[in-house]
N, C-alpha and C positions, 0 to 999 in steps of 0.2 A: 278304581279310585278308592281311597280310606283317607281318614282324618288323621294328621300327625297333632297329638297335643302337648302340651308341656306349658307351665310355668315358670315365669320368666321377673325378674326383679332389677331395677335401675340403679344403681351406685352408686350415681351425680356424672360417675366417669365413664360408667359402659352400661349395656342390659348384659344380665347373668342370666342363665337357665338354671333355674333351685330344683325344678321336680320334672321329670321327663315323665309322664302319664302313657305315653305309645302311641298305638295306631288301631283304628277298628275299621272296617270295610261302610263306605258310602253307602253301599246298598241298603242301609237300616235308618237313612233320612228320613224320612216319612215319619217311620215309627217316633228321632226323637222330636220331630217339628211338630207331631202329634201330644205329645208330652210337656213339652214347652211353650205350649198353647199359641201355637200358630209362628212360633219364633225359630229360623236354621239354630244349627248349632254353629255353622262357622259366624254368627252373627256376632257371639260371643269374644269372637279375637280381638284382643285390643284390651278388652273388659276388664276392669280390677277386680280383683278375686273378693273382695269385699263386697259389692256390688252382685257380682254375678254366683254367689254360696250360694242366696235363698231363691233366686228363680233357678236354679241345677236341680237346688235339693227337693222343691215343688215340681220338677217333673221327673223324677226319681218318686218319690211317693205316689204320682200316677200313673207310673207303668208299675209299681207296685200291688198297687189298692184295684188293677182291670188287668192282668195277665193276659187272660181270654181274649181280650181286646187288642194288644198289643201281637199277640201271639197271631194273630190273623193280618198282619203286615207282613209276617215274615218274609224275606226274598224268596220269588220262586225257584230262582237259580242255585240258593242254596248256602249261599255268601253272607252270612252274619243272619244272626236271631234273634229273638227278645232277648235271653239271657244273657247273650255276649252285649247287646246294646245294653243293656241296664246295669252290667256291671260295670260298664266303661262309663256310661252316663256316673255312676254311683263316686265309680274313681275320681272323677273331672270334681265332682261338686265335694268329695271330700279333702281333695288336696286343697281345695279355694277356701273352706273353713281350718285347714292347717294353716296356709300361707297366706292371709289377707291382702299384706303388702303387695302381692305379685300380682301381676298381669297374666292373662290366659294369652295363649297362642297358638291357633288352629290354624293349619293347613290344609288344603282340602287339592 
């Protein structure tokens, strides 16, 4: 299973997708529910990019600032790591401070 994300913006007349962000493997949930102090990441869906920038970018600065920590989640089976989870984390919470207007949209 992996997270499909993307940013999504309202019209008045339809939702647009502005920013396709991709997909990263589920197995490295822990790591970011760890990061985001106790919060999933599909919790996020729905979320205006306005809203959810600074709680992204605060759990991006703490799998930053504890590696080591992070690094010891890693799946055993081999499917996603800290690096690929933090850079995907990094991606989500930088395209939310490009796009404000937008809405996040995670699929899980």
């Amino acid at each position: 299973m992996s997270y499909w994300t993307y940013l999504e913006i309202d019209t008045g007349t339809q939702a647009v997708d502005v920013v396709e962000i991709g997909n990263y493997t589920a197995n490295v949930g822990v790591m970011w529910c760890d990061a985001l102090g106790g919060k999933l990441l599909r919790e996020f869906d729905g979320a205006p990019c306005s809203e959810a920038a600074g709680p992204l970018a605060e759990g991006v600065k703490r799998m930053e600032a504890n590696p080591d920590h992070f690094r010891a989640m890693n799946p055993p089976n081999g499917w996603g790591d800290y690096e690929g989870a933090l850079r995907y984390l990094r991606d989500i919470a930088e395209a939310c401070v490009e796009h404000p207007r937008c809405r996040i949209r995670i699929s899980a």
